[in-house]
N, C-alpha and C positions, 0 to 999 in steps of 0.2 A: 421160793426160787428153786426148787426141787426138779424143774423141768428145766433149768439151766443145767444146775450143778449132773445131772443125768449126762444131758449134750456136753459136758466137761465128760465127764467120765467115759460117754462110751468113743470122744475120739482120744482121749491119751491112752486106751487100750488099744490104737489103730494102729498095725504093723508097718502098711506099704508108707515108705516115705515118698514124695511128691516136689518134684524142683517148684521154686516160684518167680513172679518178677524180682524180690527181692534180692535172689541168690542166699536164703536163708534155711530155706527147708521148713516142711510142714508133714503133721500127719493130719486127715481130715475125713471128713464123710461129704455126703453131695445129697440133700433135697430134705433137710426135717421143718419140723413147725414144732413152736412152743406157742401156749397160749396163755393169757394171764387174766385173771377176773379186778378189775379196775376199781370197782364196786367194794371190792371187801380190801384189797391194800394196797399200797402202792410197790411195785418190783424192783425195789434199791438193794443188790446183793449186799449180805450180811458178814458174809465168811470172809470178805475183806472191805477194807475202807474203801469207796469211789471218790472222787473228788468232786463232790454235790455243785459248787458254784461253777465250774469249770461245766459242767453240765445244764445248767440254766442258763448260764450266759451264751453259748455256744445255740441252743435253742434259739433263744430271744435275737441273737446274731444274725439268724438264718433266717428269722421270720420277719426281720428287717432288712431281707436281702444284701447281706455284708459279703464283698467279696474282698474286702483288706483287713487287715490285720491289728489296724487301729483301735476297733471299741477294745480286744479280747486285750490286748497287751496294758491299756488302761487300768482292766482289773486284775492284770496280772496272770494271764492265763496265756501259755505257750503252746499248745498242743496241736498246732497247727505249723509252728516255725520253719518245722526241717523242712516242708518242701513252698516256702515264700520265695518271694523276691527279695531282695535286701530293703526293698523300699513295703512289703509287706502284701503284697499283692499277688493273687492265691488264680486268677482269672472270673469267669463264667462259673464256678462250684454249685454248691445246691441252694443257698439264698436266690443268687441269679437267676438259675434256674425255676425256683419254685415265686419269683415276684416282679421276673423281666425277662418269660422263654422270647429269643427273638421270632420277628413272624417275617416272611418272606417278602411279604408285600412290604414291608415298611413296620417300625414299632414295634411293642414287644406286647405279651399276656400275662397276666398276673394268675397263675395259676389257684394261686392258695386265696385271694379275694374270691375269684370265680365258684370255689368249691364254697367258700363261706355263705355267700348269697343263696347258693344253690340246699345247704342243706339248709337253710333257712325258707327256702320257698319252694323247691321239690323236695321235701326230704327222702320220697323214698326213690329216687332218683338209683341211677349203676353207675353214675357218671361221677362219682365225688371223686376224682380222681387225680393226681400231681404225682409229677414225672422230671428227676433229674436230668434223666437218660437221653442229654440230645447228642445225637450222633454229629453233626457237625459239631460241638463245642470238645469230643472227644480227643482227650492227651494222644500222642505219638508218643507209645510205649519205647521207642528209639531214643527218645529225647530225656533230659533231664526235667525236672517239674518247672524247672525258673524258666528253662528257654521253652517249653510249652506256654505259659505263660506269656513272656516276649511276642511269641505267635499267637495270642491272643485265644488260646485253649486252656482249656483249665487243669490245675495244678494236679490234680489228682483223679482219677475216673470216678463216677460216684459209687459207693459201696451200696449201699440202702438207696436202689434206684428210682423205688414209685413207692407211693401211700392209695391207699383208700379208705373211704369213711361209707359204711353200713348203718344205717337209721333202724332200729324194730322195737314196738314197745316202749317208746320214750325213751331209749337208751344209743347211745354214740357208740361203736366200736371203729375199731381201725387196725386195719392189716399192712403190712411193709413187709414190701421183697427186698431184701436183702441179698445180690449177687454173691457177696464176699465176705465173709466173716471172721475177723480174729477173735476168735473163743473166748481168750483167755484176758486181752487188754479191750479188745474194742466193743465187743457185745455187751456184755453189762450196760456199760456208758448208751449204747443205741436202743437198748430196750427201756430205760429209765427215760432216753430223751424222747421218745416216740408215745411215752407212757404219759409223760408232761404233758405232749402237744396235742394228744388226746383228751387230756382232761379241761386244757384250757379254749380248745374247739368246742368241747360240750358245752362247757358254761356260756361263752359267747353265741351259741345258737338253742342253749335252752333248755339243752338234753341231760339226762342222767349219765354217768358213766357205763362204758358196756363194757366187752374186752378187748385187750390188744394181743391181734394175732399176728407171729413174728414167724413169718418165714424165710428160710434162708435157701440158696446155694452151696457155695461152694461157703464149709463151715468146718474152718483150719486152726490147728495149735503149733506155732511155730516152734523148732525145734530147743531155739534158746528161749523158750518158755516151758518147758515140762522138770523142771523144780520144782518152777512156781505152785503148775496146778496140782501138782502132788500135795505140796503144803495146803492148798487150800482147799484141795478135796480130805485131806487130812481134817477139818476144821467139821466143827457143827453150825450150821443156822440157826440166827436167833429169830423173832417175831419179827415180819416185815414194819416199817413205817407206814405212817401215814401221811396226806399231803393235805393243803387246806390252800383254798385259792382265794383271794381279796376277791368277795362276792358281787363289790360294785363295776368290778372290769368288764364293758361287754363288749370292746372292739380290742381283737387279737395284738394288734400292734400295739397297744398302748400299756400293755403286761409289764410292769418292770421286777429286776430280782426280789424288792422288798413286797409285792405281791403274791409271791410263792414260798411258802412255809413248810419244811420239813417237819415233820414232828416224830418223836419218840425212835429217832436211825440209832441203832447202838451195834453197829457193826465190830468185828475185830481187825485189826491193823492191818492198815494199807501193804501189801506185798508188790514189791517194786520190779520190774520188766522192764527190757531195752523195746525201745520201738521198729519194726524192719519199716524201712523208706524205703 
């Protein structure tokens, strides 16, 4: 994770502070790429703890186009509450988007089926492509997330707006733009869940692993975060983990947690953060 902990470091050296939607404050940079070799380990930050289920479940949520709040609260997972409805309901978010974009004529498109077929049968297609990013389903930055929601928008704009999948040499990669990025709390979690959804797209269409390339925007440390990353750039990295996938799964949706196997994560302790809503 050297190519994270880096992107840590060189924005808590970043001077100019930056207002945000939050009213929180940020320091940040604008347009880098990490890239990760999938092949030799899996990218679970080690300098602190993630919350590994809370990351699988949240995946497998989205790939079953969950837009309430119901599977995640079953397992116990909140990470999504502060900006629900009381009744738990988030709108149009990126399940929705990526397994019901509406179409104009009528009905919707299942994006993530559509790409599955496709590298299955063009692999070397430019088109593997899923897009959170619909502009009609976009929040009124005016509004609170609940009463966006009420008006039938979704709770939150999407951060990680598009995926692509790259076929060469029997191997899957995949790239994700990422608009917006909180450094310190939310990137870890998106390079790990992006990392997953790669490896379990391979298996299901055949491929070896390749890399995931993680591009961002706008790639911010909020201000009541820079304890933290001190502490944790203060820390050493241990050897990444490994992942192991139940070999007999070969259609995407049908993945459950006890399918996906951490193996050998020995991180050092979880370091705690407020969330900016």
């Amino acid at each position: 994770m050297k190519a994270y902990l880096d992107l840590l470091r060189e924005v808590r050296q970043q001077t100019a502070r930056r207002e945000d939607r939050t009213g929180t404050g940020t320091l940040g940079v604008f347009g880098r790429q990490l890239r990760f070799d999938l092949a030799a380990a899996f990218p679970l930050l080690t300098t602190k703890k993630l919350h590994w289920p809370a990351i699988v479940h949240e995946l497998l949520w989205f790939i079953r186009g969950g837009r309430n709040l119901a599977y995640l609260h079953r397992r116990g997972i909140t990470i999504w509450d502060e900006w629900a409805t009381p009744d738990g309901e988030l709108g149009p978010i990126y399940g929705a988007q990526w397994r019901a974009w509406p179409l104009s004529g009528g009905g919707a498109a299942d994006q993530l089926a559509a790409v599955i077929d496709s590298l299955k049968t063009r692999p070397m297609s430019r088109r593997h492509l899923v897009s959170a990013w619909n502009v009609a389903d976009l929040p009124d930055e005016t509004l609170s997330p609940q009463d966006n929601v009420r008006a039938g928008r979704m709770a939150l704009a999407p951060c990680h707006a598009l995926f692509q999948f790259y076929v060469a040499e029997g191997r899957l990669s995949c790239q994700v733009y990422q608009r917006s990025a909180d450094v310190f709390l939310g990137l870890p979690f998106n390079i790990a869940s992006y990392s997953l959804l790669t490896l379990m797209v391979a298996q299901v269409c055949g491929f070896a692993p390749g890399e995931l390339v993680h591009t961002l925007g706008d790639a911010h440390l909020y201000l009541n975060h820079l304890a933290q990353a001190d502490e944790q750039l203060a820390r050493s990295p241990s050897p990444l983990p490994r992942l192991e996938l139940n070999p007999g799964v070969t259609d995407l949706a049908a993945f459950v947690y006890d399918d996906i196997h951490l193996i050998d994560y020995r991180p050092q302790p979880a370091i705690k953060a407020p969330i900016a809503v």
